[in-house]
Structures are given as structure tokens and as C-alpha cells.
C-alpha positions as CSV (number, residue, x, y, z in Angstrom):
1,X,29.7,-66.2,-56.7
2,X,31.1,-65.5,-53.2
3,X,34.0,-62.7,-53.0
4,X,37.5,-64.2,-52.8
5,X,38.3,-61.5,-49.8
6,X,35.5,-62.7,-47.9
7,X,37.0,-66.0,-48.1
8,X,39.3,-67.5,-45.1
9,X,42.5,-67.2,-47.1
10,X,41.5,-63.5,-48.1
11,X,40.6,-62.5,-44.5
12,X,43.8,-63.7,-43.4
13,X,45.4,-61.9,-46.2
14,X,43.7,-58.5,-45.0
15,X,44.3,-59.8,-41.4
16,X,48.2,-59.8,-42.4
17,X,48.4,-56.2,-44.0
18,X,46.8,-54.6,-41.7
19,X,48.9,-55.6,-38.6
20,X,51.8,-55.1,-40.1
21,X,50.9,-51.5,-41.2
22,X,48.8,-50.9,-37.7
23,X,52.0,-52.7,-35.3
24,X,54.5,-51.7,-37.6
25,X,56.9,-54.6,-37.4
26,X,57.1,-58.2,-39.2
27,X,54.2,-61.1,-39.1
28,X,55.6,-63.4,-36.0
29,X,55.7,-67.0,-36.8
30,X,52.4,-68.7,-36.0
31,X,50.4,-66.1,-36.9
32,X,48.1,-67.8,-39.5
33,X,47.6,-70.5,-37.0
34,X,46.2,-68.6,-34.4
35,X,44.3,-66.5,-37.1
36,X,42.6,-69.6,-38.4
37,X,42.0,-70.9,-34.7
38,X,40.4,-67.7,-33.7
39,X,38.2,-67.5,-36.8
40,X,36.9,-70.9,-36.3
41,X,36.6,-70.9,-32.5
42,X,39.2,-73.1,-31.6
43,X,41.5,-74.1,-29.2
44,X,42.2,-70.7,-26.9
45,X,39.9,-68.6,-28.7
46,X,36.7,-70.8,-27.7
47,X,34.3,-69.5,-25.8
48,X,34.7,-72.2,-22.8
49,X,38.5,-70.9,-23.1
50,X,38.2,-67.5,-22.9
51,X,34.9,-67.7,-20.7
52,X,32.9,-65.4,-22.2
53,X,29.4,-66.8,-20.5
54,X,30.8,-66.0,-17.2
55,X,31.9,-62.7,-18.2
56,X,28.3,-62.2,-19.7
57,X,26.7,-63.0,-16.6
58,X,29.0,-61.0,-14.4
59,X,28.0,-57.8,-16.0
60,X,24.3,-58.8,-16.5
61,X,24.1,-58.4,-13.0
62,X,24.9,-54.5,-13.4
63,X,23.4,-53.7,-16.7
64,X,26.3,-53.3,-18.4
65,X,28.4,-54.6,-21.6
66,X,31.5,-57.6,-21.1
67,X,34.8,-55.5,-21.4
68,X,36.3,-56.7,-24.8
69,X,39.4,-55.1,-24.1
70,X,39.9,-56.8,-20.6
71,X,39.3,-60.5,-22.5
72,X,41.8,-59.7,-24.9
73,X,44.4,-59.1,-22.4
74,X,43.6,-62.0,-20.8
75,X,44.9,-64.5,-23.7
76,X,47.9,-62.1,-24.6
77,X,51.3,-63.7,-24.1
78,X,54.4,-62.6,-22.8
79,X,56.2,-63.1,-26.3
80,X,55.8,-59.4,-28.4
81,X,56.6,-61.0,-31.5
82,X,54.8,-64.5,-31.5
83,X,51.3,-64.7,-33.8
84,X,49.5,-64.9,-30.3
85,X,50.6,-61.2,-29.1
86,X,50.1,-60.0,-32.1
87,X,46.6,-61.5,-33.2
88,X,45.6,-60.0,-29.2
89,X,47.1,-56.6,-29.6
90,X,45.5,-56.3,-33.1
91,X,42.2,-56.9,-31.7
92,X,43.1,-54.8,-29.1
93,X,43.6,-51.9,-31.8
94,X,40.6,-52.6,-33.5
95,X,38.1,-52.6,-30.6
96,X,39.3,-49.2,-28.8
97,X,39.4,-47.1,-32.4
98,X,37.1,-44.2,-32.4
99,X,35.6,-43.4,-35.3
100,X,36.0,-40.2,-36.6
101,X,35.3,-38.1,-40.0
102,X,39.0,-36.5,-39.6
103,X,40.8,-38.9,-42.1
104,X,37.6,-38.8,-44.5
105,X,37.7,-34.6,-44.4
106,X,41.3,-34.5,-44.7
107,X,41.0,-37.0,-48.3
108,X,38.3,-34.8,-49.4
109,X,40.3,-31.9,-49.2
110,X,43.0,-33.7,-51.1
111,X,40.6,-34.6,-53.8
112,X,39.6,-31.4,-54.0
113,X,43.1,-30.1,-55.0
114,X,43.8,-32.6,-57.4
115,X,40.5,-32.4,-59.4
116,X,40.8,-28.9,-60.3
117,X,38.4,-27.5,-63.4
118,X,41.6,-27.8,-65.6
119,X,41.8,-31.1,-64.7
120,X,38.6,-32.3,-64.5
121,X,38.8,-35.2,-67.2
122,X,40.7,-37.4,-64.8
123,X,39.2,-40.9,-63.6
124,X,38.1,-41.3,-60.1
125,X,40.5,-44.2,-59.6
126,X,43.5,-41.7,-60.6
127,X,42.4,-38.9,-58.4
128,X,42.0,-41.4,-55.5
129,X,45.8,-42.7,-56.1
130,X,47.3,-39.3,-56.5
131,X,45.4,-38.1,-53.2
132,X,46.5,-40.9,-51.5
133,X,49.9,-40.8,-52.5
134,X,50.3,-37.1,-51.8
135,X,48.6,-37.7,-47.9
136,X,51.6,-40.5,-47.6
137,X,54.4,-38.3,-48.6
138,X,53.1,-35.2,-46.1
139,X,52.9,-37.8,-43.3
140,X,56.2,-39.3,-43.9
141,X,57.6,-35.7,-44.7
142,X,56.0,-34.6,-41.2
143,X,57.8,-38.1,-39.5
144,X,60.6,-37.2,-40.6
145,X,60.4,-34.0,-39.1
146,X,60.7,-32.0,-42.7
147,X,57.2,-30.2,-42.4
148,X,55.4,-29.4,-38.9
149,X,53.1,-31.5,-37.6
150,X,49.5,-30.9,-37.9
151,X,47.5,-29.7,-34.5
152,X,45.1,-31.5,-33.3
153,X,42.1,-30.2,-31.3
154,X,42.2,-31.9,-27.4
155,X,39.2,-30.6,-25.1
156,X,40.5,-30.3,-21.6
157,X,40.5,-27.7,-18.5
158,X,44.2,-26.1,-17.2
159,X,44.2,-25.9,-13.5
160,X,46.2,-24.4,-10.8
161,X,48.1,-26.1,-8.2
162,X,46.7,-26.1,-4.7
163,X,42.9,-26.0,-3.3
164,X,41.8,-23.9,-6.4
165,X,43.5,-27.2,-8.3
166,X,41.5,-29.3,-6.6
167,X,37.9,-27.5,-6.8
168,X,38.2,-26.7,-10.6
169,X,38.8,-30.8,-10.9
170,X,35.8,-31.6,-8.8
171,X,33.7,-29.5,-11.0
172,X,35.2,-29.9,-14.6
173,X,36.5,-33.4,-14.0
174,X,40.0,-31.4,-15.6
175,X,43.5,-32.6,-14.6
176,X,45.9,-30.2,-13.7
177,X,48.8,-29.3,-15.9
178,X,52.1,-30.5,-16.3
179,X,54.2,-29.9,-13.4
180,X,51.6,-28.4,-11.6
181,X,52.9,-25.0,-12.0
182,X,49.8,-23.6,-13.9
183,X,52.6,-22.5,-17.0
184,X,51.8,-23.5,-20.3
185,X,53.5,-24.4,-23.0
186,X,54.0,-24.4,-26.4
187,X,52.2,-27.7,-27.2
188,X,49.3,-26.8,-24.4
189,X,48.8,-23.2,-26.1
190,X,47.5,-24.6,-29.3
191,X,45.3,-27.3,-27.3
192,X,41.3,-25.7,-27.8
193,X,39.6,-25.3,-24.6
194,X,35.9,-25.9,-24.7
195,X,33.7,-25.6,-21.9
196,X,36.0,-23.8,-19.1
197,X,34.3,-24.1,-15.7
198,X,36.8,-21.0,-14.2
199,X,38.5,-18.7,-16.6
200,X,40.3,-17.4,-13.5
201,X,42.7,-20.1,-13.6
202,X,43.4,-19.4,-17.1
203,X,43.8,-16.4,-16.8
204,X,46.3,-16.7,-13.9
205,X,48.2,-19.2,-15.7
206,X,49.1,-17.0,-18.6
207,X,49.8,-13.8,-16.5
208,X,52.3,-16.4,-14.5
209,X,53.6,-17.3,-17.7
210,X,54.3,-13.8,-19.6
211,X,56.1,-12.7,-16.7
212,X,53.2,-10.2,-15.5
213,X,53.2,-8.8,-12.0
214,X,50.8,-10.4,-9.8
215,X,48.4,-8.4,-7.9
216,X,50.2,-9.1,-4.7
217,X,53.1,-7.2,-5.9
218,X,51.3,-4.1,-6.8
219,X,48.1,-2.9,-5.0
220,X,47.6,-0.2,-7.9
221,X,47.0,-3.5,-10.9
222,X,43.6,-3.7,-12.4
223,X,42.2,-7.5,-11.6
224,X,43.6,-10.4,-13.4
225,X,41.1,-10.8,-16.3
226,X,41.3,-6.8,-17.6
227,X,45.3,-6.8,-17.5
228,X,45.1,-10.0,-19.6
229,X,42.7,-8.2,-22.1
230,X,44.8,-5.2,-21.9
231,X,47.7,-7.2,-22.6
232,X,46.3,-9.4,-25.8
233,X,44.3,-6.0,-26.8
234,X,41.0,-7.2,-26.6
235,X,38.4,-4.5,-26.0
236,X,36.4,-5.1,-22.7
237,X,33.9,-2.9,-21.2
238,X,35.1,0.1,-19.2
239,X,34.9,-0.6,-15.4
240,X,31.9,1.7,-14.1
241,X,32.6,5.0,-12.1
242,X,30.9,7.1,-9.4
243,X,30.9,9.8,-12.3
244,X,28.0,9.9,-14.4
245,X,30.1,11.9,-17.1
246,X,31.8,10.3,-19.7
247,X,35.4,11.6,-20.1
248,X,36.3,13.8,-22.8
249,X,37.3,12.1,-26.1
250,X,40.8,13.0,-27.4
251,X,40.7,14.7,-30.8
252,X,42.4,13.8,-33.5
253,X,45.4,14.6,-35.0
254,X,45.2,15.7,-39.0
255,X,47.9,14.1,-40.9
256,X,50.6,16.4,-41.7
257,X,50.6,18.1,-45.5
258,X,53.3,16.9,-47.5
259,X,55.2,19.5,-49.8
260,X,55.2,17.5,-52.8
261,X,50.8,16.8,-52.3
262,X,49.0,17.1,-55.1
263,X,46.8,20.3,-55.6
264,X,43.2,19.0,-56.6
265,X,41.6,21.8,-58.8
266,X,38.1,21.5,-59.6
267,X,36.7,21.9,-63.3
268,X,34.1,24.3,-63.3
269,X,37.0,26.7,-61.0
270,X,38.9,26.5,-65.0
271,X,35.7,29.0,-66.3
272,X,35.8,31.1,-63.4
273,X,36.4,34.5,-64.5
274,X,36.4,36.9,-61.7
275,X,36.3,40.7,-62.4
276,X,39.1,43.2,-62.7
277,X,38.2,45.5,-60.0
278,X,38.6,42.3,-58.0
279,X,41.5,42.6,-55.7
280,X,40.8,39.7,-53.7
281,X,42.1,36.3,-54.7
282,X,40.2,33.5,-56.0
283,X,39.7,29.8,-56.3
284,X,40.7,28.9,-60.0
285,X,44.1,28.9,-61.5
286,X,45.2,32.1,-61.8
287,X,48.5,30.6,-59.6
288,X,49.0,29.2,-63.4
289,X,47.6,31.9,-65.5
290,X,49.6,35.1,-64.8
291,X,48.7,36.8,-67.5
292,X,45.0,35.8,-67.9
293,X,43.8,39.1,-66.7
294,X,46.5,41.4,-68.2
295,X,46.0,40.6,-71.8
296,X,42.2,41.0,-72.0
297,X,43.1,44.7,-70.3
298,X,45.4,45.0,-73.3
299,X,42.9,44.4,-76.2
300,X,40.6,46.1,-74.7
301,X,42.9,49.4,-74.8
302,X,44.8,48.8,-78.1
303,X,40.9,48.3,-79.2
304,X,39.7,51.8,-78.3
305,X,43.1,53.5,-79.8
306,X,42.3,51.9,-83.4
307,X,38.9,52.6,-83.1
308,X,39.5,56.2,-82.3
309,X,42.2,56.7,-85.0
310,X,40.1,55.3,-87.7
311,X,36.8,57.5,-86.6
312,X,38.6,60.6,-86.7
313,X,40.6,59.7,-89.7
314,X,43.8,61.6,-88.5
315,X,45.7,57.9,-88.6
316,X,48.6,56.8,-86.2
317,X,51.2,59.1,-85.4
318,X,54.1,58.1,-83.9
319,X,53.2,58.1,-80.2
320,X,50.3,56.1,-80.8
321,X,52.2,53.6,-82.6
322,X,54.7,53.2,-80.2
323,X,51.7,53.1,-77.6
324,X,50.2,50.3,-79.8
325,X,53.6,48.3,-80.2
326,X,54.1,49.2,-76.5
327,X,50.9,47.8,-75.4
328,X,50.9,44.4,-78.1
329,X,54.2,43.3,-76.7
330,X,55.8,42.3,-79.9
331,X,52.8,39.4,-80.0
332,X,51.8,39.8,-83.7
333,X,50.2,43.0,-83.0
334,X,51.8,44.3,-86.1
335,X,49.7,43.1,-88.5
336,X,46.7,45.0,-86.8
337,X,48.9,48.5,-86.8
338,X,49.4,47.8,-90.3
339,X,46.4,47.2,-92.0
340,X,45.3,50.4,-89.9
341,X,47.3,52.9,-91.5
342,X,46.2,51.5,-94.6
């Protein structure tokens, strides 16, 4: 069973859509006519009409193909919205469209963000109307001017008014920019520029445009291409000198202590004891510990006073109490003194 679009009614129904959506304005009257005469060879769309035997032969001469585009024109009338005009400058549209992955990329993309993992379960026919549906709405969003337009890449060359205008285009086959000035703009800044036969004119182009002085002005300038790395900081190689010697590298500068910087203290410093005959400071936290050494000195001497007053078995008078309390610092020393003198 043959497919209905393949049909003459259904090609003239695809025929129909797609000039109104590719010309933008209403089917002229006399449209279908001229559809159905062109896609069974009558009337101006035969071949003895639109001589395409002589055109054939014309070219065959040269080795070369009949220019579609030039027959086209031929039969196009001088009414824009008549079927005629329109059938011509539809053909016309079809014949000099370059195919390109851009559109395909760009509905990929889309795909990919609306069949996410959390939404996985949904049918390929959804996914394909949602994406399409979103791509609409960002193109009429950036029509109206809501959104910014996406870039698109143009490969061309920038020249320079004047003779070095006129040797870059000989070699490039570039076209000088608007104006002839050598400025860019806004527009020409996000163009990407692939093989550039003479970066010099670049270069001078954007020093014209910052507002840089020119060489002429000042003697003292490095040449164009280091002040436009020095001016979009982009490391270059240092310009050799008659001295061998590399110059001295600045050093650098420690950051300045804060006040309120933390103190890092190590853990094993915590069990360094140092000695008491020690006068010298030392790396733990005896900043903290004030009275780390002092009390060990203490035991140590209320120690050898009990010891001594229980060997000789006089007990505690009352200067060596007083020592002892002296000495213990009211810190529950009393206990010891008591069970002493008992």
C-alpha cells in the first residue's frame, strides 16, 4: 500500500506547509496549479519551456553542472504573492540550503535535558514534543528580543584599509571590514577567525580600537603584537638581550600575621617536660601552664619536711606547720599535715 504523503495531494500538502513556514506569508492564489503543473511537467515547467537541454549543453562544454538557481529565476514573475513567485522562490530556498548538523546538535541537547534519569520513563514521542516545543518558545523568546541571540561561528579575515587591505585580500581572499577603518565591533568581536594569513592587521585593528597609542606617537612602545599581549595579559616570551644574565627575581612578600591567628601547637610539645634548672624558654605550653613547674617544686619540698619530721619523730612544731601550710597554699594540703601529727 503506497503512503498517502507520497501521493500528489500529500506532496502538495507538504509543498503548502513548508512555504508558508519557510516565506512566512499566505499561500497566493494559484499555487496548487502551478504545483501540480510543475510536478507533472507541464506548461512552463517543461523542459522545452525552461530549456534545460540547452542549458545542459552550455555547460558540458566547460565541465561543469547547469545552474539550478539561475533557471529558477528565469520563470519567476514579477507578482511576490502569485503561486508562480512563490513555487520559484521556494525552489529557490530549497536548492541553495546547506546542510548542516547545527539544528540536529542543538535538538539533541534539548533531548538531553528533558530525559533526565528522573525522568527516564517518558515515550520518545513526548520527549520529542516537549524538545521541540521548548526550541520554539527560545526562538520566538530570542525574536522578540526577550533573550539574546545565539552566536554563530563566521570564518572570515579583518583587514586594514589601504595597500596592506589590498595584499591581505589577494592572499586570504578576506574582505575588508565595515567602513574600512580596521575598528571592530561588537558583532565582529564574537565572529571566530580561522586561518589568519597576517595577525598584524589584527592586531592593529584592536590597538586602533582600545584607544592605544600607535607606534608613531611614541618611539619608546614595544611593537604592536607584545603591547597587545601586554594589554589582554597573555604571557609571551621575553624579547632576547645582549646580556646573557637573567635579571634578578623579585622576592616575595610574606603575608602579614594577623593578631587574632591561631597558634598551632603540636601534640607531642603537650609531654614536653623541660628541666628546672632550665632558664631558657621552650616550645610547649607553658604560656598556658604557669604553674606547671612551681607545684612539682612544692611537693617535692613539703615531701622532704614530712619525711624528716616523721624519721626523727620530734613531730611538727609550729614553724614547720606554718611552712607546710605556707608551702600547700590552702590546696587540701591539710589533710597531709594532719594525718602527720597523728
Amino acid at each position: 500500500m503506497a503512503d498517502r504523503n507520497l501521493t500528489p495531494a500529500g506532496l502538495y500538502k507538504m509543498a503548502e506547509r513548508v512555504c508558508s513556514r519557510i516565506l512566512k506569508e499566505d499561500i497566493g492564489p494559484g499555487f496548487f496549479t502551478v504545483f501540480m503543473d510543475y510536478l507533472h511537467k507541464h506548461d512552463n515547467y517543461s523542459a522545452q519551456w525552461m530549456s534545460l537541454d540547452s542549458r545542459k549543453e552550455e555547460v558540458a562544454e566547460m565541465g561543469k553542472e547547469p545552474d539550478i538557481i539561475r533557471i529558477w529565476e528565469s520563470i519567476m514573475t514579477g507578482e511576490p504573492m502569485s503561486g508562480p513567485h512563490q513555487l520559484a522562490r521556494l525552489a529557490i530556498y530549497i536548492q541553495t540550503a546547506v546542510a548542516n548538523s547545527a539544528g540536529c546538535k542543538r535538538l539533541f541537547s534539548e533531548l538531553g535535558l528533558v530525559h533526565t534519569k528522573k525522568r527516564c520513563r517518558m515515550a520518545w514521542e513526548r520527549v520529542h514534543k516537549s524538545s521541540m516545543v521548548h526550541m520554539d518558545i527560545k526562538q520566538k523568546h530570542e525574536e522578540a528580543g526577550v533573550t539574546p541571540k545565539q552566536r554563530k561561528r563566521k570564518f572570515m579575515e579583518f583587514t586594514e584599509a589601504g595597500s596592506s587591505s589590498g595584499e591581505a585580500a589577494e592572499q586570504g581572499g578576506g574582505s575588508s571590514t565595515s567602513g574600512g577603518s580596521g575598528s571592530l565591533d561588537d558583532g565582529q568581536r564574537a565572529i571566530l577567525v580561522e586561518e589568519i594569513s597576517d595577525f598584524g592587521v589584527i592586531s592593529c585593528a584592536i590597538v586602533e580600537d582600545e584607544g592605544f597609542p600607535s607606534i608613531k606617537e611614541d618611539d619608546d612602545l614595544p611593537t604592536t603584537l607584545e603591547l597587545v599581549a601586554a594589554r589582554s595579559r597573555v604571557p609571551i616570551a621575553p624579547a632576547t638581550s645582549s646580556s646573557p644574565t637573567p635579571p634578578m627575581a623579585t622576592p616575595g612578600v610574606p603575608p602579614r600575621q594577623r593578631a587574632n591567628a591561631k597558634v598551632l601547637i603540636l601534640l607531642a610539645s603537650l609531654f614536653i617536660y623541660p628541666a628546672t634548672d632550665n632558664p631558657t624558654p621552650w616550645e610547649g605550653v607553658d604560656l598556658y601552664w604557669k604553674g606547671g613547674l612551681e607545684m612539682p617544686r612544692d611537693e617535692e619540698s613539703l615531701h622532704e619536711t614530712l619525711t624528716t619530721a616523721l624519721m626523727t619523730g620530734q613531730g611538727l612544731n609550729d614553724s614547720m606547720d606554718a611552712e607546710i601550710r605556707t608551702e600547700g597554699g590552702g590546696r587540701g594540703d591539710g589533710a597531709v599535715v594532719a594525718k602527720a601529727d597523728t
